[in-house]
C-alpha positions in Angstrom: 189.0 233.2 -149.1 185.7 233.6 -151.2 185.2 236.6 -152.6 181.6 238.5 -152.1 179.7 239.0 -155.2 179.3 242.4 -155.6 175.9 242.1 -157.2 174.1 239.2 -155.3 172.7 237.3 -157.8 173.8 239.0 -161.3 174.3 237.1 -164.5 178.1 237.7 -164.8 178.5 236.3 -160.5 176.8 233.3 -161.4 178.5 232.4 -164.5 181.8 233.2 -162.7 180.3 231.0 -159.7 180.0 228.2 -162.2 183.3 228.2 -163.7 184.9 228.1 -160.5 182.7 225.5 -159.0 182.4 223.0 -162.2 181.6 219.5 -161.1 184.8 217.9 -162.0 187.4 219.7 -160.9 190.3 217.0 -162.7 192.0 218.9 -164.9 191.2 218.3 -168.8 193.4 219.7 -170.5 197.1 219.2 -171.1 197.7 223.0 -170.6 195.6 222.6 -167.2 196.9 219.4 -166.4 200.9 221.3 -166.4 199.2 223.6 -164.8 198.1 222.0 -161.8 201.2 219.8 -161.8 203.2 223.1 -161.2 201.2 224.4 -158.4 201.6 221.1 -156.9 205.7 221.5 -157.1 205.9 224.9 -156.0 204.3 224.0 -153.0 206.3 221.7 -152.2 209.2 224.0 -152.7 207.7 227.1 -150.8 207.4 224.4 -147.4 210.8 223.1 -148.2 212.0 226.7 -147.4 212.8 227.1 -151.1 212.6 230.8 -152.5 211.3 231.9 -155.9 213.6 233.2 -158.4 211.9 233.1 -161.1 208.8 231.0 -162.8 209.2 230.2 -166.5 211.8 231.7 -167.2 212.2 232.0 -170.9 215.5 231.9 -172.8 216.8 231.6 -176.7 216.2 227.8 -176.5 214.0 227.3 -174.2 212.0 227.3 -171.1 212.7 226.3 -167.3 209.4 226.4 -165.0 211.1 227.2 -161.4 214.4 229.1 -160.7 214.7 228.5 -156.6 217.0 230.0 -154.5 217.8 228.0 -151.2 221.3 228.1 -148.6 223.4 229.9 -151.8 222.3 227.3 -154.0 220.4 228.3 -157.4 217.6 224.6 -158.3 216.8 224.9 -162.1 213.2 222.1 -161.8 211.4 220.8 -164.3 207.7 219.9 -164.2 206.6 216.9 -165.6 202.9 216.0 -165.1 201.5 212.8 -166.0 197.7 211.1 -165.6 198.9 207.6 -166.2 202.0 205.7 -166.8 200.8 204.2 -170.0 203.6 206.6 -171.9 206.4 205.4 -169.2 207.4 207.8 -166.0 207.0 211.9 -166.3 211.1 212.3 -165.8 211.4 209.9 -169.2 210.1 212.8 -170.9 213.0 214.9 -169.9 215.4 212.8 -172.5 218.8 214.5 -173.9 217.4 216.9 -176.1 214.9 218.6 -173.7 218.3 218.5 -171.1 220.7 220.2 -173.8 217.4 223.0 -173.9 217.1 223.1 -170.3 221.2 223.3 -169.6 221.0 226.1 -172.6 218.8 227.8 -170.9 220.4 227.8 -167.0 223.5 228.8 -168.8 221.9 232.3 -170.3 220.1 232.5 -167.0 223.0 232.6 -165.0 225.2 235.1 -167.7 222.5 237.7 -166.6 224.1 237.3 -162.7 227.7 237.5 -163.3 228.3 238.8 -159.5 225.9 236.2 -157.5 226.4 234.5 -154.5 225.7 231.1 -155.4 227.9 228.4 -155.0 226.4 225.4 -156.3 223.4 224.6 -159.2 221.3 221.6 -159.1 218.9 220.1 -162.0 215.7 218.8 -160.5 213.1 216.8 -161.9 209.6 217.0 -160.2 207.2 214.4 -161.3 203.5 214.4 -160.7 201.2 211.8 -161.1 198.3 212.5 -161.8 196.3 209.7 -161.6 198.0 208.2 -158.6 197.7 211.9 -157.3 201.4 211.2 -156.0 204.6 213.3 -156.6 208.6 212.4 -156.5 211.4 214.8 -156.2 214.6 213.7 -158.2 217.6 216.2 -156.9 220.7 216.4 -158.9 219.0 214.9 -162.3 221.4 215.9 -164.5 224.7 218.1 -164.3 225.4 221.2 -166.0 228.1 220.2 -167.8 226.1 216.8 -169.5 226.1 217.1 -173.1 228.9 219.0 -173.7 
């Protein structure tokens, strides 16, 4: 899956080379660390026979990382990566305000799809950890009608 360098051996190959192939490839940063939290949960989604509706999906209050599409039912998921549990579980982060913005959001989502076929939405939580390099999937997390 490697692609040939086109010039064997030029400056710009090798620093490319290097950046790919940096000796620790743990994520650093927080950006990198959501990063490679996501790839982990869409993944799992794609094997679960889950299809891609949309990735970040931006709205007027807020952001959802994965619309999925699966047996007429529409999955609004939330990433949350963590490298330890000294801050408590990834899903804590998810607290009331950050659901109101998420339910905001699947709300303007779905006014763009007036005429779907979909016949039930779930919130998910998908929690990574990082430093146990373990995940958990929590279906039905919250409702869309919580908060209001």
């Amino acid at each position: 899956m490697e692609k040939r360098m086109e010039k064997k051996g030029s400056r710009e190959s090798l620093q490319k080379l290097k950046e790919k192939t940096r000796t620790n490839p743990y994520p650093r940063t927080a950006k990198e660390k959501g990063d490679w939290g996501e790839q982990i949960a869409l993944n799992y989604y794609l094997k679960k026979g889950f299809v891609l509706v949309q990735k970040n999906f931006h709205g007027p209050r807020g952001e959802i990382d994965f619309i999925l599409e699966k047996n007429r039912g529409i999955y609004f998921v939330e990433v949350k990566s963590r490298s330890s549990d000294r801050w408590g579980r990834p899903a804590e982060a998810c607290d009331f305000r950050k659901r109101r913005h998420l339910i905001h959001t699947a709300r303007f989502f779905l006014s763009l799809f007036p005429q779907n076929d979909w016949d039930r939405y779930s919130f998910e939580i998908f929690e990574v950890d990082l430093g146990k390099l373990t995940f958990h999937r929590i279906e039905q997390a919250f409702s869309l009608e919580e908060g209001f």
